[in-house]
C-alpha positions in Angstrom: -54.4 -56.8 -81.2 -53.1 -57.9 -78.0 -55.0 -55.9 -75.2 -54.2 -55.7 -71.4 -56.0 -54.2 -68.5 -54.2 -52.9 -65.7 -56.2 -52.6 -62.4 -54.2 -50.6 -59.5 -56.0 -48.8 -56.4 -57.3 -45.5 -57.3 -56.1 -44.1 -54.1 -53.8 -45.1 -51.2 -54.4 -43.5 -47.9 -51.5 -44.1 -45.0 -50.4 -42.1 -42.0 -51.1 -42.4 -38.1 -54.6 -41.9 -37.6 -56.3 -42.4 -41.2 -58.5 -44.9 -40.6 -60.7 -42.2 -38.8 -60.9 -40.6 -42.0 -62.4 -44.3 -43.1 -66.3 -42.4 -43.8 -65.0 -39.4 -45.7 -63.1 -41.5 -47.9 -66.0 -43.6 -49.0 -67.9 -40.8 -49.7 -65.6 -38.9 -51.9 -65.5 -42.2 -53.9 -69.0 -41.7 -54.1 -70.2 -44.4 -52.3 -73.3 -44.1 -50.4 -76.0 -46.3 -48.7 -75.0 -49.9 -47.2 -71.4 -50.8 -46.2 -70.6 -54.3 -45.7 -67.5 -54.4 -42.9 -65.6 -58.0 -43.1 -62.9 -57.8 -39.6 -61.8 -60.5 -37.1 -62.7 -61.3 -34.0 -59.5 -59.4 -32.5 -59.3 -57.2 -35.3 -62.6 -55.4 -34.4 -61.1 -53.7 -31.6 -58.3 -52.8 -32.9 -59.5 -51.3 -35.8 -63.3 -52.3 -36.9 -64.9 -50.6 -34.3 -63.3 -47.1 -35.4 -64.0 -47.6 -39.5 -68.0 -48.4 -38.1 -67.8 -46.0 -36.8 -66.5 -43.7 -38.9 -68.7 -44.5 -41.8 -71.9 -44.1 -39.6 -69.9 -40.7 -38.7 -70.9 -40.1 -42.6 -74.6 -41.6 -42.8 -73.6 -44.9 -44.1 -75.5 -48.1 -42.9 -73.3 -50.6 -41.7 -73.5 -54.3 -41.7 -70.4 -56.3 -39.7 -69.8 -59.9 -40.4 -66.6 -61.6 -38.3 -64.5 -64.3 -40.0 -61.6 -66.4 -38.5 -60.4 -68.0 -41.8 -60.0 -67.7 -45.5 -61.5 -70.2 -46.6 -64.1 -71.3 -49.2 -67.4 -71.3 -46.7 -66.1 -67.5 -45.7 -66.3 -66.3 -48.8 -70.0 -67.3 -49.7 -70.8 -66.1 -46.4 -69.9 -63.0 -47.5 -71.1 -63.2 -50.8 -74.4 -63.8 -49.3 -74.2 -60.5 -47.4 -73.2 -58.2 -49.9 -76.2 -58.5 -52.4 -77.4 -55.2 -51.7 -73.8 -53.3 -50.2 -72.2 -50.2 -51.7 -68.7 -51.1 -51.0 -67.4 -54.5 -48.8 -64.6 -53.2 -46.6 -61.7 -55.8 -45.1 -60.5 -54.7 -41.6 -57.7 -57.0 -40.5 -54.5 -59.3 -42.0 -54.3 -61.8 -44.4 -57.4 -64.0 -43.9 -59.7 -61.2 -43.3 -58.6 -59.2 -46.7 -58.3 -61.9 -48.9 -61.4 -63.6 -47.8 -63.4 -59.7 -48.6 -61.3 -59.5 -51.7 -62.2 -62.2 -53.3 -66.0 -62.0 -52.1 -66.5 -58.5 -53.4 -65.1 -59.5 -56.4 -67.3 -62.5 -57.6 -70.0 -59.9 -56.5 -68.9 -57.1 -58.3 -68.7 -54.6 -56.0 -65.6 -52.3 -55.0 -63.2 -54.0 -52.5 -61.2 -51.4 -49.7 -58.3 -52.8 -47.7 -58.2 -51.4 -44.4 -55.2 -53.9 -43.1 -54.5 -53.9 -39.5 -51.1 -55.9 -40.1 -48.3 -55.6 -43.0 -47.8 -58.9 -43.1 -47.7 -59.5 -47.1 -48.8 -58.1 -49.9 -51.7 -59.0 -50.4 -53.3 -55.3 -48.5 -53.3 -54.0 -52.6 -52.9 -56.6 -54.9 -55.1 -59.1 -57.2 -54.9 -62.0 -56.2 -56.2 -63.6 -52.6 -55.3 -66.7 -50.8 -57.8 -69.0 -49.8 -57.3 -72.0 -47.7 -58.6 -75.8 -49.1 -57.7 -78.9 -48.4 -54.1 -79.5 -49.7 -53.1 -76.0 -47.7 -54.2 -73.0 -49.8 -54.3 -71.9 -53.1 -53.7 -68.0 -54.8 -57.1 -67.0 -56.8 -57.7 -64.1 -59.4 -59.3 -61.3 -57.8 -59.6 -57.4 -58.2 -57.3 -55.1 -56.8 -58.7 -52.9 -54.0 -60.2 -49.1 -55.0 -59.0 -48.0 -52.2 -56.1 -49.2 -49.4 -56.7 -47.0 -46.1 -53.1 -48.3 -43.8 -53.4 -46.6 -40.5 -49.3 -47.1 -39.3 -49.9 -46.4 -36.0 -52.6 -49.2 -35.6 -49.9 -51.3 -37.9 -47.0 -50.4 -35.6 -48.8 -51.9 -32.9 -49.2 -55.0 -34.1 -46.6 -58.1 -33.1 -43.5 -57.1 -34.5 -43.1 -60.4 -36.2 -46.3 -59.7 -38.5 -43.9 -56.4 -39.7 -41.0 -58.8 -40.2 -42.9 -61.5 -42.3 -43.8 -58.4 -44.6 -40.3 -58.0 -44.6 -39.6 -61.9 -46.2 -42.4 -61.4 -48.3 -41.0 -58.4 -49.7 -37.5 -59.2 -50.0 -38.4 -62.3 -51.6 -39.2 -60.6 -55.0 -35.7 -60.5 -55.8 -35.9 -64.5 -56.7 -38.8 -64.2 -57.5 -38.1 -61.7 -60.7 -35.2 -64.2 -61.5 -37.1 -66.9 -61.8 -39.2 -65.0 -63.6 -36.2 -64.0 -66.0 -35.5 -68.1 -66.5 -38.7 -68.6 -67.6 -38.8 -65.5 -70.1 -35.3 -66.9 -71.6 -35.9 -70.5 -71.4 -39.9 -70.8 -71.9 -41.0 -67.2 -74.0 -43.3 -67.3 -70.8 -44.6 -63.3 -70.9 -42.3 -60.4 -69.0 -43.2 -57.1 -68.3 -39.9 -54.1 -67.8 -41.8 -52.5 -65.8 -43.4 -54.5 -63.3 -40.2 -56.4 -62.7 -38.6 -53.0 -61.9 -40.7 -51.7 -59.6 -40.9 -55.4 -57.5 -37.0 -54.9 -57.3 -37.1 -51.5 -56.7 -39.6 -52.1 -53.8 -36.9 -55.1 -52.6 -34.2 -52.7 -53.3 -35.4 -49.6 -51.1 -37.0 -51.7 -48.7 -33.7 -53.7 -47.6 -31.7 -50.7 -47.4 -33.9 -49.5 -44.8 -33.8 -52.5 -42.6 -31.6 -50.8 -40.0 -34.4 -48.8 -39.6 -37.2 -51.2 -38.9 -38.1 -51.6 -35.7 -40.5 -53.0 -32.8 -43.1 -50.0 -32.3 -42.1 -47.3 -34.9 -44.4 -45.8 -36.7 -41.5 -44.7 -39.7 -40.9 -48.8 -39.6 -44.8 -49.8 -40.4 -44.8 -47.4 -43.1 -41.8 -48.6 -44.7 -43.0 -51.6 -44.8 -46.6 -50.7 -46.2 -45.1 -49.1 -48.5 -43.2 -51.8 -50.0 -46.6 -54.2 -49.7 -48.3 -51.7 -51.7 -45.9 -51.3 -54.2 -45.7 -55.1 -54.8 -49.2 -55.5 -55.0 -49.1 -52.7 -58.0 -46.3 -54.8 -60.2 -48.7 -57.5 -59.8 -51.6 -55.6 -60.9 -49.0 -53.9 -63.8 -48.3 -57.4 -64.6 -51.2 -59.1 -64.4 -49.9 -62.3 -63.2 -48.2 -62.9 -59.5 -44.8 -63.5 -61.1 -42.9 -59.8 -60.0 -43.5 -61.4 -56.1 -43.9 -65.0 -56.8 -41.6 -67.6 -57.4 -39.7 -70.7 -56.4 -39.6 -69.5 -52.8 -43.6 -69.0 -52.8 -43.8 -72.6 -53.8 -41.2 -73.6 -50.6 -43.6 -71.7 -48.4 -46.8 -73.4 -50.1 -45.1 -76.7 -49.6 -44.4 -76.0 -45.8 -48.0 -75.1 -45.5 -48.8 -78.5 -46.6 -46.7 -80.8 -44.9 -45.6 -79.2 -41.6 -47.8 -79.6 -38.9 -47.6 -76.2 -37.7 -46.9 -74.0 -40.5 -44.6 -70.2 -39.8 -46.2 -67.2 -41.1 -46.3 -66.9 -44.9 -43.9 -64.0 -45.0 -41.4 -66.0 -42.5 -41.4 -68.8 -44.6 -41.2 -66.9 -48.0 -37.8 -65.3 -46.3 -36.3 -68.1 -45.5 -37.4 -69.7 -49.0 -35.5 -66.8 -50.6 -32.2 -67.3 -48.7 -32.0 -70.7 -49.8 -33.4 -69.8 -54.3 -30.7 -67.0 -54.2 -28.2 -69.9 -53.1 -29.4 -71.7 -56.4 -29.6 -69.4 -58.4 -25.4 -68.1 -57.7 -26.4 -64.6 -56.0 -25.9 -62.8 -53.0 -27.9 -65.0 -50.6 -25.8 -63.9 -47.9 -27.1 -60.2 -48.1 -30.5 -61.5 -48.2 -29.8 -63.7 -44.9 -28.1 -60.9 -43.1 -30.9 -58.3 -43.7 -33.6 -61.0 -42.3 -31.0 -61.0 -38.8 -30.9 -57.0 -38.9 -35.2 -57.2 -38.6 -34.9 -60.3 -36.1 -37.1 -62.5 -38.9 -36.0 -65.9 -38.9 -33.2 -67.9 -41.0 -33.0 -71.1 -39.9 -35.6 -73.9 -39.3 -35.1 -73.7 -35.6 -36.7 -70.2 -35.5 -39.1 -71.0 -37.7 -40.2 -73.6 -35.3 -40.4 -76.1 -37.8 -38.4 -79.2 -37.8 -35.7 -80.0 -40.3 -37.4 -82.6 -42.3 -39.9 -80.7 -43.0 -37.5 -78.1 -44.8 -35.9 -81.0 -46.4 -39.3 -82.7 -47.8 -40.9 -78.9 -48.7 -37.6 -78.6 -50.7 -38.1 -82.0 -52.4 -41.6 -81.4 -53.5 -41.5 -77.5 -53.9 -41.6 -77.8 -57.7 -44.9 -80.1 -57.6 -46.4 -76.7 -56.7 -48.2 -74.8 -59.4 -46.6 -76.9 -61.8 -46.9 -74.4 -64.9 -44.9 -71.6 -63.1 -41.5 -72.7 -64.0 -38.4 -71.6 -61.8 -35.2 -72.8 -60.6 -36.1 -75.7 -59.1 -37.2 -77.1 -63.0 -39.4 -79.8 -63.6 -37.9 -82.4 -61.5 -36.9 -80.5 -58.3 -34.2 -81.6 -55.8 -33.4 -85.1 -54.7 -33.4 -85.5 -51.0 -29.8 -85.0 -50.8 -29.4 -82.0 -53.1 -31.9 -80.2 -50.4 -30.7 -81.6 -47.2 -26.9 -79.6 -48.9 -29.0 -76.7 -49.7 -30.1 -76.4 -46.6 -27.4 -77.4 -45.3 -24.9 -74.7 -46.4 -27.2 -71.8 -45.7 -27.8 -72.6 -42.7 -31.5 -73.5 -42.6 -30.6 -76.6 -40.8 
């Protein structure tokens, strides 16, 4: 028989304010004794200092350790440290979650998110990204027990962290057709379910982008939200596939060639404006909603030049090679993705 395990978070706290709740939580998951914190060095102030202290609030020990990448020396730093923790704790965005993730995981012990940021989705789901030297690269990991999202703290973060959750969120809609192409064309594995709630989540999300705005509380949690609920069809899934596809592998590219790469969620956005364009749908709507939240659309915004967009395109299906999508095994010649880009308005 064909047997599946589906991890998701056994609970999800959100709301202004929760991450003062941070101790009580623990302990009615029953954990007790050490606590291993993993935060940054600007995200202890802004939200480190109150989970501390809010577990010591509830007799746990606490042990901090400050990272300021994802990468692999991060991760077997705090690995080393949580030999003898309870529960390992990630207070902060991307870097700092992923990097806890993935640590608490090849130690076996339960992972909380405590994200200070909604940039992507990776606050609930199981998978981390960890930088190397060809850019980064999306690893395995468990899914959090826990996700404690404080929106006030989140709604106080730059606005364009809250936008590139945005991209990363909207970007599930190519994502789940590439994931169709391969289903039809390959018999690669599709799950119903998973793919409705990652365009459910796209759905919902986008017709709320009116809403979003700089400093709104309402706006972080929309946004969380989403993040949460596109980490869950991953988990459901049990591959990235409901959030990741041929605009994940634009966004990887970028990372590798650009000198200064956007933020993953910026990128992912863009990525999707121009897949939807391949693909024959509405990549206009998509476009249009990524003006209403003032995330970027075209190269120029993204601060990245031209040629890089061009060469990412080029060599976006070199990228995870076994995850097929629209841009096939051979990708686009130079002058189909300078067009693409082109006519979309990237460039």
């Amino acid at each position: 028989m064909d047997f599946r395990k589906i991890q998701l978070p056994r609970e999800i706290h959100t709301g202004a304010g929760i991450i003062e709740n941070t101790g009580s939580i623990c302990k009615d998951l029953m954990f007790k004794g050490k606590a291993l914190v993993i935060t940054g060095p600007n995200t202890l102030k802004i939200g480190g200092e109150k989970v501390i202290e809010s577990l010591q609030n509830e007799n746990f020990s606490v042990e901090t350790h400050i990272i300021d990448k994802a990468s692999k020396k991060s991760v077997l730093e705090v690995q080393n440290m949580a030999k003898n923790a309870a529960v390992v704790l990630g207070v902060g965005g991307g870097k700092v979650i992923d990097t806890a993730k993935l640590a608490s995981t090849r130690s076996d012990i339960q992972f909380i998110s405590v994200p200070t940021a909604a940039s992507h989705d990776g606050i609930a789901s199981p998978r981390a990204s960890i930088k190397n030297e060809r850019g980064s690269v999306s690893l395995e990991a468990q899914a959090p027990i826990g996700v404690i999202a404080d929106t006030e703290i989140i709604s106080k973060a730059p606005f364009r962290l809250l936008a590139a959750g945005y991209g990363d969120i909207v970007s599930n809609y190519t994502a789940i057709l590439d994931w169709k192409l391969a289903y039809r064309l390959l018999n690669e594995y599709y799950s119903d379910s998973a793919a409705a709630l990652s365009l459910m989540t796209a759905k919902m999300t986008m017709e709320s982008a009116d809403a979003i705005k700089e400093g709104l509380i309402e706006s972080a949690g929309v946004i969380v939200k989403g993040l949460i609920s596109s980490g869950m069809a991953i988990s459901i899934a049990g591959t990235s596939r409901p959030a990741s596809g041929s605009e994940h592998k634009f966004s990887h590219a970028l990372d590798i060639i650009a000198p200064k790469p956007a933020l993953h969620g910026e990128q992912c956005g863009i990525g999707t404006i121009m897949m939807m364009y391949l693909h024959g749908g509405d990549w206009k709507s998509i476009r249009d909603s990524l003006k209403l939240i003032k995330a970027p659309t075209t190269a120029y915004e993204l601060g990245i030049d031209p040629e890089y967009i061009i060469e990412a395109l080029t060599m976006a299906h070199t990228i995870r090679k076994e995850r097929y999508t629209i841009l096939g095994d051979r990708g686009l010649t130079m002058e189909a993705a300078e067009e693409l880009a082109t006519v979309t308005g990237v460039i």
